[in-house]
Structures are given as structure tokens and as C-alpha cells.
ZADO-1210 file (C-alpha; in nm, 4 decimals, padded with zeros to 6 digits):
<atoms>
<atom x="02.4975" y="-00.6580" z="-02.3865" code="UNK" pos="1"/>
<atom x="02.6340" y="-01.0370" z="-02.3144" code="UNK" pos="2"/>
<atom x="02.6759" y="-00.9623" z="-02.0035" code="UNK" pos="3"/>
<atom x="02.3083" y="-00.8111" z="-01.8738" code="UNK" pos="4"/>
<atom x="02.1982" y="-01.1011" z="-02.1303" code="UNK" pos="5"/>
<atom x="02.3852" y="-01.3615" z="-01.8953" code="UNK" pos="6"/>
<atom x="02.2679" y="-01.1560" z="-01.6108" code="UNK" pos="7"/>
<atom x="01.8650" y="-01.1936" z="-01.7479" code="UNK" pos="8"/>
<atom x="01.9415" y="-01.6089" z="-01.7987" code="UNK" pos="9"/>
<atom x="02.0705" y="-01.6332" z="-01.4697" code="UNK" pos="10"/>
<atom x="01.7332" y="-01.4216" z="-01.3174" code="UNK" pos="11"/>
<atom x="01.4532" y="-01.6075" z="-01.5155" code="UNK" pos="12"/>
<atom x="01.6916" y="-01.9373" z="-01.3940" code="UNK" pos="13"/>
<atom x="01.5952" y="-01.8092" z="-00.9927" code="UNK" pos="14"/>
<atom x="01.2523" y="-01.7598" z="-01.0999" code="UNK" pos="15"/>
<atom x="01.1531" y="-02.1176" z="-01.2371" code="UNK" pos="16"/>
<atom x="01.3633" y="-02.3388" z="-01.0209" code="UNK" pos="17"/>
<atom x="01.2036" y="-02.1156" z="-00.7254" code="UNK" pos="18"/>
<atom x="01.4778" y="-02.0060" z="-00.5526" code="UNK" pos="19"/>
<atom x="01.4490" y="-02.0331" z="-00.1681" code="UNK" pos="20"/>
<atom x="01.6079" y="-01.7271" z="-00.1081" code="UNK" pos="21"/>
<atom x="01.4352" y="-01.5337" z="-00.3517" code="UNK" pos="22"/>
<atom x="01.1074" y="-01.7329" z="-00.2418" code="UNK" pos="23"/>
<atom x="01.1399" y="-01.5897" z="00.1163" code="UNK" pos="24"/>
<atom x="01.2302" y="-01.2207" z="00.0558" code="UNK" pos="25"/>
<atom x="00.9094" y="-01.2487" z="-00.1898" code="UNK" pos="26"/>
<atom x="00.6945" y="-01.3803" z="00.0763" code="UNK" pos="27"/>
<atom x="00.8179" y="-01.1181" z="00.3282" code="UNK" pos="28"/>
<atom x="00.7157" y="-00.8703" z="00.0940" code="UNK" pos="29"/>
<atom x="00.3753" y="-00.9865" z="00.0453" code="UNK" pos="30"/>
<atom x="00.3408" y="-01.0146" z="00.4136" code="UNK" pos="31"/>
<atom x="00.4317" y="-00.6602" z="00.4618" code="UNK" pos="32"/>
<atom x="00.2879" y="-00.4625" z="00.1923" code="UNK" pos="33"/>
<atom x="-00.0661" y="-00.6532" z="00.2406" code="UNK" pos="34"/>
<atom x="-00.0572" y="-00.6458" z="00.5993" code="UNK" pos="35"/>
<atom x="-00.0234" y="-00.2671" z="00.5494" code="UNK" pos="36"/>
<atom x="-00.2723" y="-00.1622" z="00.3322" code="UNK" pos="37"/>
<atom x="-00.5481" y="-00.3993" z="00.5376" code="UNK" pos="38"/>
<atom x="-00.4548" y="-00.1929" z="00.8310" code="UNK" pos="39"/>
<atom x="-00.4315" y="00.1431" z="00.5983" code="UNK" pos="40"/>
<atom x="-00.7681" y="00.0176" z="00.4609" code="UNK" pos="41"/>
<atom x="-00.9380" y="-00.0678" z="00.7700" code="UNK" pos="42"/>
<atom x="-00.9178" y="00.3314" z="00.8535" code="UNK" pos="43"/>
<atom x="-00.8668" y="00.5195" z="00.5225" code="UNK" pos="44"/>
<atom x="-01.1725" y="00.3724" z="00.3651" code="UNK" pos="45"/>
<atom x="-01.4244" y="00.4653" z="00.7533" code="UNK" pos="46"/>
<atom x="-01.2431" y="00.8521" z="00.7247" code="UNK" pos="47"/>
<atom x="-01.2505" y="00.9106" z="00.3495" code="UNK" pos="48"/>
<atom x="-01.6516" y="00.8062" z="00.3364" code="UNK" pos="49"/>
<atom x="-01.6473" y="01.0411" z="00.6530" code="UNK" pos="50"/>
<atom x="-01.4838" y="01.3707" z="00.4855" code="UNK" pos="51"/>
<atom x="-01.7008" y="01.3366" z="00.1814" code="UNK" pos="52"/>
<atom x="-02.0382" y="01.3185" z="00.3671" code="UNK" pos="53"/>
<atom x="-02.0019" y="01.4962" z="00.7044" code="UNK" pos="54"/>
<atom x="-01.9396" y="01.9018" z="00.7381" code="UNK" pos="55"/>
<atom x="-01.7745" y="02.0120" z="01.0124" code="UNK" pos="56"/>
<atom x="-01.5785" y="02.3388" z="01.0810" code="UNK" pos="57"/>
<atom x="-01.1940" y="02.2601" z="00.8963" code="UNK" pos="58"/>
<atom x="-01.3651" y="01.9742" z="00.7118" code="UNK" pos="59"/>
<atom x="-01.1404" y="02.1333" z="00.4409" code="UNK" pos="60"/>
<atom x="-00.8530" y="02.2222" z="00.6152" code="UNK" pos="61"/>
<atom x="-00.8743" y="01.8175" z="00.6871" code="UNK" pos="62"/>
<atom x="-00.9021" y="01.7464" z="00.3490" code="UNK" pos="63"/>
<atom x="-00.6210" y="01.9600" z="00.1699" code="UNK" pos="64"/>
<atom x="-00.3827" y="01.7901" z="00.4679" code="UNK" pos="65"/>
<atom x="-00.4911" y="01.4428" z="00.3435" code="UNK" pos="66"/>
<atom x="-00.4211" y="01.4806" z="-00.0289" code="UNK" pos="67"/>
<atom x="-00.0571" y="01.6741" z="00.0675" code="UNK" pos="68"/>
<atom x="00.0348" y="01.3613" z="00.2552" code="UNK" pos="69"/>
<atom x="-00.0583" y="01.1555" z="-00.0444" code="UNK" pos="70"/>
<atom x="00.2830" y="01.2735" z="-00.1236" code="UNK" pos="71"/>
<atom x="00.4677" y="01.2039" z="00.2288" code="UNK" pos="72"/>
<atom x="00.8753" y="01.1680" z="00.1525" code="UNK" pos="73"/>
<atom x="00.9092" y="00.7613" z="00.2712" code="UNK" pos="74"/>
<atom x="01.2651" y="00.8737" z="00.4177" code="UNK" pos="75"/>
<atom x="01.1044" y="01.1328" z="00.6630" code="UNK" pos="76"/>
<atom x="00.7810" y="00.8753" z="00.7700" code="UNK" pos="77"/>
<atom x="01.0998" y="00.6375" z="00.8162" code="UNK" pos="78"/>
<atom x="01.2980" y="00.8465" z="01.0570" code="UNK" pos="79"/>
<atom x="01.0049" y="00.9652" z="01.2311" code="UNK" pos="80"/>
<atom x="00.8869" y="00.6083" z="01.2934" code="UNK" pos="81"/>
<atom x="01.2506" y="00.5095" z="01.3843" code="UNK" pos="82"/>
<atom x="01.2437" y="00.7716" z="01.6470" code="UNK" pos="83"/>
<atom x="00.9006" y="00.6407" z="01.7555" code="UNK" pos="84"/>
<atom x="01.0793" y="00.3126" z="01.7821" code="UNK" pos="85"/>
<atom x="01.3917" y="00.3705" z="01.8938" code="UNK" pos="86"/>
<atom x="01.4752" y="00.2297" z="02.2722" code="UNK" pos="87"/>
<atom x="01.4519" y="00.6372" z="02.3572" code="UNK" pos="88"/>
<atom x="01.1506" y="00.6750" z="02.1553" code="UNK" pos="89"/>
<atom x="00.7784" y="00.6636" z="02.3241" code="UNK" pos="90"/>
<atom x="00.7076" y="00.3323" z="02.1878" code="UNK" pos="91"/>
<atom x="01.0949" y="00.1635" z="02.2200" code="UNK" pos="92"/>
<atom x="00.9607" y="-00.0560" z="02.4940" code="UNK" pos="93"/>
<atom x="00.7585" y="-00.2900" z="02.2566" code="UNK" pos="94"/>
<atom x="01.1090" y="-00.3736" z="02.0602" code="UNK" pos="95"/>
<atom x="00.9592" y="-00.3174" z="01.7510" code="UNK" pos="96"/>
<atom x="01.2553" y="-00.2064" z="01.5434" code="UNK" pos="97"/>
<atom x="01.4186" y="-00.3827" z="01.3324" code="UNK" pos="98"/>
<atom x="01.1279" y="-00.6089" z="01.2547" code="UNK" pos="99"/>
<atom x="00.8487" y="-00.6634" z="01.0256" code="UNK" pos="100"/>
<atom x="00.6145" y="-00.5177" z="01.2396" code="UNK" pos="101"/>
<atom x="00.7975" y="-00.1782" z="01.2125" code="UNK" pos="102"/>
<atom x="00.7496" y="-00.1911" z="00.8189" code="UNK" pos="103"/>
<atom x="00.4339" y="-00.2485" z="00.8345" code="UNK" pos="104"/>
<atom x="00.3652" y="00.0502" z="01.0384" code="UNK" pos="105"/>
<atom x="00.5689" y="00.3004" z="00.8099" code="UNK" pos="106"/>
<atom x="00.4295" y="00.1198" z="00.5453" code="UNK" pos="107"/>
<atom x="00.0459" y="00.1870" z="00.6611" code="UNK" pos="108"/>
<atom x="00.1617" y="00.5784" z="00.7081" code="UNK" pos="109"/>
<atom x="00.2560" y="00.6167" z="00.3957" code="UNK" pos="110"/>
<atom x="-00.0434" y="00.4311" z="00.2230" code="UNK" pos="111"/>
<atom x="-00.3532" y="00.5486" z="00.4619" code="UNK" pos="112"/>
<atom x="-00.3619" y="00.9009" z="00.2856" code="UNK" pos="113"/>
<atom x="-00.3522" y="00.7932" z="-00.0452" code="UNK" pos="114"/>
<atom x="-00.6631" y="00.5166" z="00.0103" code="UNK" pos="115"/>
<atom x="-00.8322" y="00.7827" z="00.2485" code="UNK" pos="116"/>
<atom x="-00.8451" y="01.0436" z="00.0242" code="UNK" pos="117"/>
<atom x="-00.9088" y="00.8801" z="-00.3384" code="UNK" pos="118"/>
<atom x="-01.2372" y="00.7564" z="-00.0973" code="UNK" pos="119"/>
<atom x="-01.3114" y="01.0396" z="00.0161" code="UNK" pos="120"/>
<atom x="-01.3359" y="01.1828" z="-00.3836" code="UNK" pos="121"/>
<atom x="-01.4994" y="00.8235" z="-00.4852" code="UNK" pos="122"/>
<atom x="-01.7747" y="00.8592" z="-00.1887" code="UNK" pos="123"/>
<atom x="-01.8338" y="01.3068" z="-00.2688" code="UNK" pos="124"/>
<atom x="-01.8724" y="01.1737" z="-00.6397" code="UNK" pos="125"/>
<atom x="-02.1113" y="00.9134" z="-00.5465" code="UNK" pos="126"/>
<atom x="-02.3085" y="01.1200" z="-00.2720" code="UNK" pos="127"/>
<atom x="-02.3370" y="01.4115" z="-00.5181" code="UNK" pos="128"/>
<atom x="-02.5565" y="01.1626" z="-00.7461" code="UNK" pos="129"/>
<atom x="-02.7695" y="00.9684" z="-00.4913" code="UNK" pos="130"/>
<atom x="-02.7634" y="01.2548" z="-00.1626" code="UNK" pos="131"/>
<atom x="-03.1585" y="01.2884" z="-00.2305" code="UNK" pos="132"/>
<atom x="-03.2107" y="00.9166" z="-00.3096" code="UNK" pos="133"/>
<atom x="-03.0471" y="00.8840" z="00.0087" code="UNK" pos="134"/>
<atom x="-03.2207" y="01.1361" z="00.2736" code="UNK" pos="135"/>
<atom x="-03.5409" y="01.0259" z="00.0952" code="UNK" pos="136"/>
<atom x="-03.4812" y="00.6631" z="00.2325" code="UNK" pos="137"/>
<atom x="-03.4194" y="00.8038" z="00.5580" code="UNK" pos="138"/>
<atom x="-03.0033" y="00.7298" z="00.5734" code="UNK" pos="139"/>
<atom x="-02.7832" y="00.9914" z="00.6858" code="UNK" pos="140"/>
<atom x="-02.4696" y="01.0392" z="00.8336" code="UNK" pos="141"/>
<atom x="-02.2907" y="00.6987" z="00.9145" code="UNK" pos="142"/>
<atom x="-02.5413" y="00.4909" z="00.7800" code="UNK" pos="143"/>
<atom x="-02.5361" y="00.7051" z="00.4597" code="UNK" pos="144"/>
<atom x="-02.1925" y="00.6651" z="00.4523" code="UNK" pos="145"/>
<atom x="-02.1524" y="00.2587" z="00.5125" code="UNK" pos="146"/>
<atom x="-02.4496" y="00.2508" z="00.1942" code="UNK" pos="147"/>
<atom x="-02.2469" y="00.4326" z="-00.0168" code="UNK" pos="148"/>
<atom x="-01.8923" y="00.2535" z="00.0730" code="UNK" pos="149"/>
<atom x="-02.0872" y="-00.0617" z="-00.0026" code="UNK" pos="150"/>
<atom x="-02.2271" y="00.0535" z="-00.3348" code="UNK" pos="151"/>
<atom x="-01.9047" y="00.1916" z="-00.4987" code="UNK" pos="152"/>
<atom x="-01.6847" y="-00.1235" z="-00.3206" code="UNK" pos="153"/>
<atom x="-01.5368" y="-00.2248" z="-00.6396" code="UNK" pos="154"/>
<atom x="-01.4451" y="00.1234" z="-00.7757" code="UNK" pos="155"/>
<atom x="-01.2490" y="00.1403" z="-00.4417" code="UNK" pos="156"/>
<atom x="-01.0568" y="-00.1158" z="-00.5511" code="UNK" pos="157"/>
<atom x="-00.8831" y="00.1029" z="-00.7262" code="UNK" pos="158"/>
<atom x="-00.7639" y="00.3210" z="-00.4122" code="UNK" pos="159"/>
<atom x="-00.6604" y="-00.0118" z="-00.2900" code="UNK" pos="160"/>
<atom x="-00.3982" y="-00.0820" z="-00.5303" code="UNK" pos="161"/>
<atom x="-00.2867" y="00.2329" z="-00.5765" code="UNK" pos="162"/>
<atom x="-00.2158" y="00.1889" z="-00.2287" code="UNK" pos="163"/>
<atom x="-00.0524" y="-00.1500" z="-00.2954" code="UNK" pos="164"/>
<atom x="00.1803" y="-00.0256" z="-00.5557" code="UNK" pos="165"/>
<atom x="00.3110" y="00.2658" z="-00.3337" code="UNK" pos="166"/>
<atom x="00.3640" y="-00.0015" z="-00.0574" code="UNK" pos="167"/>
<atom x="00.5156" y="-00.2984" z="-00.2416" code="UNK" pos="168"/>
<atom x="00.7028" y="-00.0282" z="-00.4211" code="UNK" pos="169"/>
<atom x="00.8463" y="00.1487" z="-00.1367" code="UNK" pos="170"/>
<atom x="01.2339" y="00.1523" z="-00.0111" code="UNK" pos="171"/>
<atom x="01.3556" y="00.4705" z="00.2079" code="UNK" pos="172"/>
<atom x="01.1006" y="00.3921" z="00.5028" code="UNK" pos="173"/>
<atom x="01.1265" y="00.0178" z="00.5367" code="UNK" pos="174"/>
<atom x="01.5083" y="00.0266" z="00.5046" code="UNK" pos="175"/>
<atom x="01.5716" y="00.2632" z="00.7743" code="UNK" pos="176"/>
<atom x="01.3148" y="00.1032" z="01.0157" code="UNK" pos="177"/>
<atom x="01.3933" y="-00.2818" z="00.9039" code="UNK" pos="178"/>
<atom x="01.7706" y="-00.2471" z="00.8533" code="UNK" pos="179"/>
<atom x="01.7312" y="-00.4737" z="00.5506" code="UNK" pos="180"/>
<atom x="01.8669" y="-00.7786" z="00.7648" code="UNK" pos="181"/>
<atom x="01.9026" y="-01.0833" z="00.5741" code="UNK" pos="182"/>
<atom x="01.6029" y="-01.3638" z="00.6312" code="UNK" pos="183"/>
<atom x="01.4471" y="-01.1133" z="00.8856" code="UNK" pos="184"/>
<atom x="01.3464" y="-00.7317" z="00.7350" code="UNK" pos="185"/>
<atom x="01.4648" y="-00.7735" z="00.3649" code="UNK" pos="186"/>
<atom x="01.1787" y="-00.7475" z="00.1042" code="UNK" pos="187"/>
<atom x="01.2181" y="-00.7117" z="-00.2951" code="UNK" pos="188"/>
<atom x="01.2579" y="-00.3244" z="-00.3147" code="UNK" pos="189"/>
<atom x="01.5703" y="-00.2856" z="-00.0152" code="UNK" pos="190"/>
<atom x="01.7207" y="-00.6329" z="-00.1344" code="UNK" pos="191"/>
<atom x="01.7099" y="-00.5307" z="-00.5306" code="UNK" pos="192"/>
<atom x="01.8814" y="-00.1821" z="-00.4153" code="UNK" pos="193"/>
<atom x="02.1237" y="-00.4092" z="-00.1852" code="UNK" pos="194"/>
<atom x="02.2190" y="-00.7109" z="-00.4635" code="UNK" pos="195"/>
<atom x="02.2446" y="-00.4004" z="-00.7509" code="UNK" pos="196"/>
<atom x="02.5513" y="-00.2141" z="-00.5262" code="UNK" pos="197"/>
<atom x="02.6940" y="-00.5876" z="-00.5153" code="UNK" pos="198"/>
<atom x="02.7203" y="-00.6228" z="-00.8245" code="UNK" pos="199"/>
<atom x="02.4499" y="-00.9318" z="-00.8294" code="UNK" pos="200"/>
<atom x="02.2363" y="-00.8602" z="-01.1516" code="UNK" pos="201"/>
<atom x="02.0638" y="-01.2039" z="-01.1786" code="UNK" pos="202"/>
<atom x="01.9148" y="-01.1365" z="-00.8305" code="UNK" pos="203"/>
<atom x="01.8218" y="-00.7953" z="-00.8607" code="UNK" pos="204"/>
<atom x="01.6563" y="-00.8581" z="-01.2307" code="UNK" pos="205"/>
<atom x="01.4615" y="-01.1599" z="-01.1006" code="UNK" pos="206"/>
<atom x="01.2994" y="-00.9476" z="-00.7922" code="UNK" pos="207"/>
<atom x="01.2605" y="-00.7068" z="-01.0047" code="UNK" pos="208"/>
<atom x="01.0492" y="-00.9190" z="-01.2469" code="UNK" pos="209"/>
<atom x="00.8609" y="-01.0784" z="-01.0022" code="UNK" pos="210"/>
<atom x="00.7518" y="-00.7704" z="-00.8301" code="UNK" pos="211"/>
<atom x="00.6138" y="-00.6004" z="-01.2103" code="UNK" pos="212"/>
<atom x="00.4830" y="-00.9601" z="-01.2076" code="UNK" pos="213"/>
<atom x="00.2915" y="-00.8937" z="-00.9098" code="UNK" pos="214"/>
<atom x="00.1681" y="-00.5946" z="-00.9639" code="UNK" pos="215"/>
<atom x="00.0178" y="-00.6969" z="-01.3186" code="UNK" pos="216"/>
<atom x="-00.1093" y="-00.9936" z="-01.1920" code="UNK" pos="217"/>
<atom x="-00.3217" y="-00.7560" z="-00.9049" code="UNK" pos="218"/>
<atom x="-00.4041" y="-00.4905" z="-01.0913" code="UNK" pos="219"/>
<atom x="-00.5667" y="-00.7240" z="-01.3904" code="UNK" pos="220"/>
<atom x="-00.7899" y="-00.9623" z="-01.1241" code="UNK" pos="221"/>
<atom x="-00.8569" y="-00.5973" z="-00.9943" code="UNK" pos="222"/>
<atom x="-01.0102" y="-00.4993" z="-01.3583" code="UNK" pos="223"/>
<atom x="-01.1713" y="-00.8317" z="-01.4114" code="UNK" pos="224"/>
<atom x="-01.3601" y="-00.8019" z="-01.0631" code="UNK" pos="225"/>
<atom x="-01.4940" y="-00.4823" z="-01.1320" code="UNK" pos="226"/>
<atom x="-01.5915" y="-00.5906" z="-01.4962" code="UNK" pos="227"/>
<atom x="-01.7796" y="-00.8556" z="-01.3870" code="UNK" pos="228"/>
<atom x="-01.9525" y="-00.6586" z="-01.1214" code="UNK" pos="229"/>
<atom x="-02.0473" y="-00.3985" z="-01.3643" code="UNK" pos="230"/>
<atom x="-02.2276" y="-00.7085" z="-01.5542" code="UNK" pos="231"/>
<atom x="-02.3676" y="-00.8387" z="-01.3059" code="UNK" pos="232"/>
<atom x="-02.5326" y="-00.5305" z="-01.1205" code="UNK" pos="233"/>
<atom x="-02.4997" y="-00.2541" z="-01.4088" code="UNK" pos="234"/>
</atoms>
């Protein structure tokens, strides 16, 4: 108990003196995991609205696929964007591995389904209620679509963070196509697994505090956003 006492004086000690190392594997992670789910949210949020308005022969095939890969193992989207990477692999000649970029990539895999599909059941919910309003005003299809993506945009907030949290959360994929190098690739989840084999608790504890922190801190301007849209437009 002294010593994981110790070991919790030494984190919060990190935290408020802002340790520079600690400092830049936070701001890596940040850069990653956001970078990811704009790029996951650019598309999921366009093909979720799709799926729940259009029909289309294996429309449901489409959409069963989508909510199984809301559960996507982050060691096999790692490997098979390592492969993807590799100097053999189709895309080896950008030199991607080993970098940021490559994180974000495996990190946008893993989140797209999950913000795609809780769209897609957001936008079906939505379109069930105002489908007549809707064709009555004359908007179908894409248009219908963009309205109704537009009119639910802060319940989607909550598709975004859960995509968030599985991204900023996330270790198997971004340590097999980052390598967890030190000062290039290493972010809070593959350095807290690296400093807890090392036996360096205050390290470990203080990322680990700082990422809950984070994830609090998002979630409740999340819930106060939405509150005060409800206010303001019911």
C-alpha cells in the first residue's frame, strides 16, 4: 500500500509540474485519436445517413457487416494495416510505417463502423418520425439525408465519442503499426502498457489519469452541448 501510495505522489507530481515527457506522449495522443475520428467522421456520418434512408438490394447485408465490425479485434486491423504498409505491402512505397500517420489510419478502421452505424440507427430513428414531413417538403434521397444529419447533429455527438473512447483507448493496432518508438509513435495507452512492464508506476498512473481525465472532460462538454441545444431549439 506505501508503495502504490508513493507511486500515486510521484504521478499527480508529473501531472502538475507538467512533465515534458508526459506532455508530449499526451499531445501525440490527442493528435492521433482526433485526427482519426475527423477522418472516421468525415465518412461514417455521409454512409450511416445513407443506409438508414436509401434501399437498395443487400442494404441489409451492408448493415449487419457494419455493426459486426463495430467489434473489429484492434490486433487483426493492426496486422492487416502493417501488411498494407509494409515495404512489400501495396502501399509500402509512401513509408508510412512506423509513423503517426499509420495510427491514424488503423485508428480510423477501427472507429468508422462504430460512428457509421450508431448514425445509421440515429438517422432510421429520426426518418421513421419525420419521412412524411419530409417527402411532403419535397426532400428525398441525399438532400433528405443532409436535413436529417443536420437536425439530429448533437445526438450524433454521441457516436462521436463513442468513437473517441475506442480510439484514445486503443493499444494492439497502434503498437504494431507505430512500434511505440519513444518521442515518435508512443501515445498514453502503448506507453502506460510499456512504463507498467518497467516497473515505472508513477508514469503509468499519471497517463492513466490524464487519459480518464480526458475522457470526462469530453464526454461532459459533450452533455452540456446537447443540453443547451435542447433549450435552445426544444
Amino acid at each position: 500500500m506505501g508503495a502504490f501510495a508513493d507511486a500515486a505522489r510521484s504521478a499527480w507530481g508529473l501531472i502538475a509540474t507538467g512533465d515534458a515527457a508526459l506532455l508530449d506522449i499526451v499531445g501525440l495522443s490527442l493528435a492521433v485519436s482526433l485526427s482519426a475520428v475527423a477522418c472516421a467522421t468525415v465518412v461514417g456520418l455521409p454512409l450511416g445517413a445513407a443506409l438508414a434512408i436509401g434501399r437498395f438490394p443487400g442494404r441489409r447485408a451492408i448493415v449487419i457487416l457494419l455493426n459486426a465490425l463495430m467489434g473489429l479485434p484492434p490486433v487483426v486491423v493492426g496486422l492487416a494495416v502493417y501488411l498494407m504498409l509494409s515495404r512489400a505491402g501495396p502501399l509500402g512505397a509512401f513509408g508510412l510505417l512506423f509513423t503517426p500517420g499509420a495510427m491514424v489510419i488503423a485508428q480510423t478502421i477501427l472507429v468508422l463502423p462504430i460512428i457509421a452505424a450508431l448514425c445509421r440507427q440515429a438517422v432510421d430513428d429520426a426518418w421513421a418520425e419525420y419521412e412524411e414531413q419530409l417527402r411532403s417538403l419535397g426532400a428525398s434521397g441525399f438532400g433528405a439525408a443532409l436535413t436529417l444529419v443536420w437536425d439530429i447533429r448533437f445526438s450524433l455527438l454521441t457516436a462521436i465519442l463513442a468513437g473517441l473512447g475506442r480510439a484514445s483507448a486503443e493499444v494492439g493496432a497502434v503498437m504494431i503499426v507505430g512500434g511505440n518508438i519513444d518521442g515518435v509513435t508512443r501515445v498514453m495507452t502503448t506507453a502506460i502498457a510499456l512504463e507498467t512492464s518497467k516497473g515505472d508506476l508513477p508514469l503509468a498512473l499519471a497517463l492513466g489519469g490524464v487519459l480518464i481525465l480526458l475522457v470526462i472532460a469530453l464526454n461532459a462538454v459533450a452533455h452540456v452541448v446537447k443540453d443547451a441545444a435542447q433549450r435552445r431549439y426544444g
